[in-house]
N, C-alpha and C positions, 0 to 999 in steps of 0.2 A: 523617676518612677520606672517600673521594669513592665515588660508584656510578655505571659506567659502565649503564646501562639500553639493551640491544641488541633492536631489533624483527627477528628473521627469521625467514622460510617464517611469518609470522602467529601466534609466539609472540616473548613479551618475557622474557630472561635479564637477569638485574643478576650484573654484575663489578667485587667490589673494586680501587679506583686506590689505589694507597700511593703513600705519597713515594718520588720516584724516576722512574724510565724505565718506562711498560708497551707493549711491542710488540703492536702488534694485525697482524691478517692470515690467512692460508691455511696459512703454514707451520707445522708439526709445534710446532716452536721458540718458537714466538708465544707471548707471556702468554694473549692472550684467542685464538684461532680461533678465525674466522668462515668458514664453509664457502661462502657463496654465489656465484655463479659472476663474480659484479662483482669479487670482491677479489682481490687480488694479493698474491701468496708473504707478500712482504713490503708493506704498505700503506701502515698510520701508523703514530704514536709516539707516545703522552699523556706529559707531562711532569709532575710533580708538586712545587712548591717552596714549602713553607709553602702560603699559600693562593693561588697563585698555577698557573693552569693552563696548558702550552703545547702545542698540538695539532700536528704538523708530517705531512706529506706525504712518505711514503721513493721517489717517483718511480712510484707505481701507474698500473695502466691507467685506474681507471676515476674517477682521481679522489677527491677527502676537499674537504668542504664543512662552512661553518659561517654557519648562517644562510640557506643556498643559495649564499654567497658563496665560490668556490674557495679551496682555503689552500695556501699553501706553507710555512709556518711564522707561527702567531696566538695569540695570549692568548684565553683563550675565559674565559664567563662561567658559572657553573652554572647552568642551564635552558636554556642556547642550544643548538636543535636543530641535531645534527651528523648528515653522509650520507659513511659510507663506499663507494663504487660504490654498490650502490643500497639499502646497509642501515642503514637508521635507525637514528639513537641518540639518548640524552641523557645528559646528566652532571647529577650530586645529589651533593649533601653530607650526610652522613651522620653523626649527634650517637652514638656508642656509650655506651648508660649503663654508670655504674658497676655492678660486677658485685657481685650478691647473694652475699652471705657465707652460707656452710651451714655449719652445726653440728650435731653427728652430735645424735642422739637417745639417748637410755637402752636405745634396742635398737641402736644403730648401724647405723641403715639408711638414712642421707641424706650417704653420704661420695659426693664429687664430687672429681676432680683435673683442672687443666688440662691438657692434653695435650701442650703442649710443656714443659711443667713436667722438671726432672733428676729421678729418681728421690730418694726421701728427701729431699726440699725444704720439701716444703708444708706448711704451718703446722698444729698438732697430729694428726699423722701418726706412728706408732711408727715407729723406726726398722727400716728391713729389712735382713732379714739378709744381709750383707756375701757369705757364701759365696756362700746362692743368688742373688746379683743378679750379681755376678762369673761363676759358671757358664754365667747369662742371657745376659750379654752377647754370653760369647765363643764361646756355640754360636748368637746368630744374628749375630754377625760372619763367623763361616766361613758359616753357610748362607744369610744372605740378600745380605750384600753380596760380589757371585757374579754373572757375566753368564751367566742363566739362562731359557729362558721363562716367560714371563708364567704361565702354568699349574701350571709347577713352585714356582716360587714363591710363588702363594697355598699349593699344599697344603703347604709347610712351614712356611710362618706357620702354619697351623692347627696342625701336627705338633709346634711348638716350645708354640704356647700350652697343647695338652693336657698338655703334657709338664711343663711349668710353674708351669700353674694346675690345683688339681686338679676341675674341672671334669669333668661328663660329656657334655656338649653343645657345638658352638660352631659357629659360620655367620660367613662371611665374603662381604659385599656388596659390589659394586662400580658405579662411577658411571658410565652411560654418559658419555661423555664427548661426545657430543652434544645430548642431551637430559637430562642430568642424572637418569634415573631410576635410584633404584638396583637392581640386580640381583643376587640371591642366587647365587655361584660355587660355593661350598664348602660342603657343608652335613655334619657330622658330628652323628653320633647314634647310639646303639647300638639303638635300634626299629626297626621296618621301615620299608621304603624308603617315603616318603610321608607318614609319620605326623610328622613336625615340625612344631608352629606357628608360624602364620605369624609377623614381631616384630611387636612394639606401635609402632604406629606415633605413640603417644606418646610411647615411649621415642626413636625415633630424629630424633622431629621434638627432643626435651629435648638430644639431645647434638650435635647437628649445630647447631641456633641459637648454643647458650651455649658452645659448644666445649669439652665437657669428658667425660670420662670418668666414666663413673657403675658404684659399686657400693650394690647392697640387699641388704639380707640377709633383708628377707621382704617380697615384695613386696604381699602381702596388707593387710600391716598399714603401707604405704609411701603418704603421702598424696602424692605425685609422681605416682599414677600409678592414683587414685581414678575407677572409672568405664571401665579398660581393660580390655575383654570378652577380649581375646585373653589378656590376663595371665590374669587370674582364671578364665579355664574351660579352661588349661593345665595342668600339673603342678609349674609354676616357680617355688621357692622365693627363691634365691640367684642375681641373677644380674650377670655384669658386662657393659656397652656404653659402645663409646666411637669417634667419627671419627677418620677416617682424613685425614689434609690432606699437602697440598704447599705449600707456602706460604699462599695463600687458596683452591688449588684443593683442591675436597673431591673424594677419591679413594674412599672407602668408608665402612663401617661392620664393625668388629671385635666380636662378641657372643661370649659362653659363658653356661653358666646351668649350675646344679645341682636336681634335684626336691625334692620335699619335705622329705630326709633330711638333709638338708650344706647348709650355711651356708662361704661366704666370706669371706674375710679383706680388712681395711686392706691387710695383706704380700701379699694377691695382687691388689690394684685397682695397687699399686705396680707388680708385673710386667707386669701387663696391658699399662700404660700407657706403661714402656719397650717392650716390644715391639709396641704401636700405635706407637709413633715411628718405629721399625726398618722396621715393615712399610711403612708410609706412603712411603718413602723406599724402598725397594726394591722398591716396585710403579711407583710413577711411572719410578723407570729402570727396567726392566724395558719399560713401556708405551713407551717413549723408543726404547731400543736395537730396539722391534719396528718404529716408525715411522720410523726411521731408514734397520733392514734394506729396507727394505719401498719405501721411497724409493731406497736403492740397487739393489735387483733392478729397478723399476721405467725408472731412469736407466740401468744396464748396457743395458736391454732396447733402448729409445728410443736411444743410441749408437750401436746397428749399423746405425739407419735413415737417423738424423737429426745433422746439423751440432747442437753445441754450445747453441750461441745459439737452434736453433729447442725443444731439448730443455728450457730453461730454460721456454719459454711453454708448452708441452704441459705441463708439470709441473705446470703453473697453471691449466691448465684441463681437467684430466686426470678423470674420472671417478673418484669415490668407488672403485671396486674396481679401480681399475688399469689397466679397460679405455678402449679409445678407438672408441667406437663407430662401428660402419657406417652411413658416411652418403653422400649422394650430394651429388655437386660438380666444376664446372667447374672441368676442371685441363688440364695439358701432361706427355705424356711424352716419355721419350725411349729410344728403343733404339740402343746402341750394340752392336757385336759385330766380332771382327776379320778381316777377310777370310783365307781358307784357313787356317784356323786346325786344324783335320783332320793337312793335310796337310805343315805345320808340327810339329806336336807328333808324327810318325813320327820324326823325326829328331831328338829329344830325349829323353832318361831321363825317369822319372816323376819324379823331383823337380827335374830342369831344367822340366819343365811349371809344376808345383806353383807353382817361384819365378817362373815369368814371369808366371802369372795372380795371384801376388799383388803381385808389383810393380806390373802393368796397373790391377791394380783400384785399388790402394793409390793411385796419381797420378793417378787422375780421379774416384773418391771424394773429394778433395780440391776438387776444381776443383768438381764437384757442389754440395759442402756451401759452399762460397764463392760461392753464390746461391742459398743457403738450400733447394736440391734436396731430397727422400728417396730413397734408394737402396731400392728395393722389392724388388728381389732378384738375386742374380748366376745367370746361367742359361747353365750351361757356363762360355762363354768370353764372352760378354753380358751386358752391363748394360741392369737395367730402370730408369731413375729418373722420377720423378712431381715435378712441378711446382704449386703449388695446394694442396696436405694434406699434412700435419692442417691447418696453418693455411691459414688465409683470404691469397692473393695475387694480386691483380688483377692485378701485371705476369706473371703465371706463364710468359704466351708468350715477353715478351723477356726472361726469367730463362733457359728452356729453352733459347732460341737462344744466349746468353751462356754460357752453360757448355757447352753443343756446340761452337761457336766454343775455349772454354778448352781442352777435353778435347783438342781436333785440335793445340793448339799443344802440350800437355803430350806425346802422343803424339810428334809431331816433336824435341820436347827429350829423350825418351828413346831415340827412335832415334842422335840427335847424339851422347849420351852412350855411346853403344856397351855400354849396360847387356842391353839382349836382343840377339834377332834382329831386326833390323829388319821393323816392324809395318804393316800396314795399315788403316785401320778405317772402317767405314762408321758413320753417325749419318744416324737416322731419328728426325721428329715429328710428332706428333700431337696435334689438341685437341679435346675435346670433355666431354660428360658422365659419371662414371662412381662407380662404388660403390667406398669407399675408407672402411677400419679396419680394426679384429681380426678377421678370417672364419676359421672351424676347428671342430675339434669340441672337446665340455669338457676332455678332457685336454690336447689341443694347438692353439693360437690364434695365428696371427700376423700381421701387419700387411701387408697388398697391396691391390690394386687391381684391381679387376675391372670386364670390361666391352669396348664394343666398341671406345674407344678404343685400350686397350692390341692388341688383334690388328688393328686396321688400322696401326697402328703398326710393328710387327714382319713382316706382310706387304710394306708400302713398300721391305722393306732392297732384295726382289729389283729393282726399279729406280733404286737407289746404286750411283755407281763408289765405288771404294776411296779414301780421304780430301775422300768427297764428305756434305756437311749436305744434306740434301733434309729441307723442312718442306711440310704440307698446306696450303691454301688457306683452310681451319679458325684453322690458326693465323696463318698469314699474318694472317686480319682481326683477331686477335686483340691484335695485336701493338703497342706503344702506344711505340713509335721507330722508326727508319726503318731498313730492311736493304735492301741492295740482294740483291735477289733476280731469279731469271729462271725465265720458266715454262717447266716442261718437258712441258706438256699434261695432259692429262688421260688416269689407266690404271685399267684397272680391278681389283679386289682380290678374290681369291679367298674363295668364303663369303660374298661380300658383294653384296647388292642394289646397283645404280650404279655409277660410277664415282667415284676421287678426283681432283680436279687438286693438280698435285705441285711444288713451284719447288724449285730450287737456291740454298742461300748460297754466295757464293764467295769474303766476305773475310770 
């Protein structure tokens, strides 16, 4: 087996490589996630074939190196330092010893089961009993394989194990899944709120290395566990622990224990250890379908603003909690709005209104998102679109003119088609500096643009005729192809200190 050895934020993680494909990257989906802002959704690919390594490149932003030499598909050697965008790695090979054979004792307190082990398998194990393992199964087939939250689901893996195993205690850990520490979710006990101790961090270091499931039946007299202050100054006679895995990723730690009085069975380290399989597998989905939702409410959200294609790079460089922070940046807007639109909409039902401003919006929303525009918000019968953010676009002046330009032709194709009333529409631009993300308060946040660009912008309309582009002089320099434009002086702008000068586009 190989170890993939990851350096980031100034800690180093090791990730089992198997034979086979492991997808590395940002997305949910990835074998390994890697969070840092260099990597892309989807990054690389480790191949694994006998001993033979092959690292390939899935088209990222920031780049996969071997040796500092780019790759697009290489044989790599194990110790050759590898740079995914800007996170370091190495690959190692890894010798697994044979696994120490346990033999219970004359008290029977050194049974161990592998974890992925079938029930009733392992070598000098009584057999368990048929009823209760059949029962087991098929009350957590109905409750854990179930699209349920994350939450609900740990407390019926606990609900199923008391039920099960006759334990009086049991704690249910889980890993973060960034930093691998684990975290105590579930904690049942019939004492007061507070009084559980803490595990033995002997014990969880013994079941998480060797992957197996561990039952004692006195841990006092258990030399596994010689020297554990937390054991021995608790009340823990009998107890059972065992990892939680998804393939090689470790998900948790499943624990129960019994006091001084009750001692534990072989027939319930069996139970245990089926229903740590169960739960294993019905917490990672679980963890799945919330990363999934969570991506999907995130992409709904980003669709109403943003073209397709620019939703795919936001998604990649998106903020841990979803947000898209306010930041400041040189951008282009554009206001468009339809001339007498007032006094147009008297003479139409409210749902003849309704359908003309969604048709309006619907065919130059279109034309927007086909130079990668964001639609900031519809304001009445107006559109505000932003050119520049979220992403970084140094053409954003001749993008905004390119799609005002588009909007006017889609306009005249919808007049042609005698779909409305025949429209007329002014388009204004403007460029400059401005604050641009999520701005709201905690319950309600949504994505605009503020600033003094946008109200010089929307002041300019009063000097547009009807199916006239009038851009600022702002944007004019901005502008990096050539438009034929004419000046139409310089006017001044209400609220505003100076004057702007104003040109005309006219083809």
């Amino acid at each position: 087996m190989f170890v993939l050895t990851v350096h980031e934020g100034g800690k180093s993680r090791e990730y089992p490589i198997h034979e086979g494909e492991t997808l590395i990257g940002r997305g949910p989906h990835c074998h390994i996630v890697l969070r840092d802002e260099s990597i892309s959704r989807n990054h690389a690919r480790i191949v694994v074939r006998g001993d033979v390594l092959v690292v390939s490149d899935l088209g990222s932003s920031n780049g996969t190196f071997c040796d500092t030499v780019p790759v697009t598909e290489r044989h790599v050697a194990v110790g050759e330092p590898l740079l995914f965008g800007n996170v370091e790695a190495t690959l190692s090979r890894v010798v697994q010893p044979p696994a120490r054979p346990h033999t219970a004792s004359s008290l029977g307190m050194d049974r161990v089961r592998r974890v992925d082990d079938l029930p009733g398998t392992s070598e000098g194990f009584a057999a368990l009993d048929a009823t209760r393992l059949i029962r087991l199964l098929g009350e957590t087939g109905r409750v854990l394989v179930a699209t349920l939250p994350l939450e609900d689901i740990l407390n019926r893996v606990i609900d199923l194990l008391l039920a099960h195993v006759p334990a009086e205690r049991a704690s249910l850990l889980l890993a973060d899944p960034v930093t691998g520490t684990l975290v105590p979710r579930i904690v049942r006990h019939p004492g007061p709120q507070g009084s559980q101790q803490p595990l033995s961090r002997r014990l969880i270091d013994l079941v998480l290395k060797q992957r197996i499931a561990v039952l004692t039946s006195d841990v006092r007299i258990d030399p596994r566990f010689d020297g554990s202050q937390s054991l021995f100054g608790s009340d823990v006679r009998s107890l059972l622990c065992g990892p939680l895995y998804a393939g090689d990723e470790i998900i948790g730690v499943l624990y129960a224990d019994n006091p001084v009085t009750r001692q534990l069975s072989e027939a319930d380290l069996e139970v245990f250890t089926a229903l740590a399989n169960y739960a294993a597998v019905a917490i990672a989905q679980a963890r799945l379908a919330e990363q999934l939702r969570e991506e999907s409410l995130r992409r709904e959200r980003l669709a109403r603003y943003h073209s397709p294609a620019v939703v795919d790079r936001v998604l990649a460089r998106e903020s841990e909690d979803g947000e898209m922070r306010a930041q400041e940046r040189d951008l282009t807007v554009v206001f468009v709005d339809i001339v007498g639109f007032t006094t147009l909409a008297e003479h139409l039902t409210p749902t003849e209104v309704s359908s003309l401003l969604n048709t309006f919006f619907s065919r130059l929303t279109e034309v927007i998102f086909e130079q990668e525009g964001t639609v900031d918000k519809f304001i009445g019968d107006a559109i505000l679109a932003v050119f520049g953010a979220p992403l970084d676009q140094p053409d954003h002046a001749t993008r905004a003119v390119r799609a005002a330009q588009g909007m006017r032709k889609a306009v005249a194709a919808l007049n042609a088609e005698g779909l409305l009333p025949p429209l007329r529409v002014r388009y204004t631009i403007h460029s400059g500096v401005a604050i641009v993300g999520d701005v709201g308060s905690t319950k309600r946040r949504e994505y605009t643009v503020i600033g003094d660009v946008v109200n010089t912008a929307s002041r300019l309309e009063k000097f547009v005729e009807p199916d006239q582009i009038v851009i600022s002089q702002a944007t004019y320099e901005r502008l990096q192809m050539p438009f034929e434009a004419r000046s139409l002086g310089v006017v001044p702008i209400r609220g505003r200190s100076g004057q702007v000068e104003i040109l005309s586009v006219d083809t």
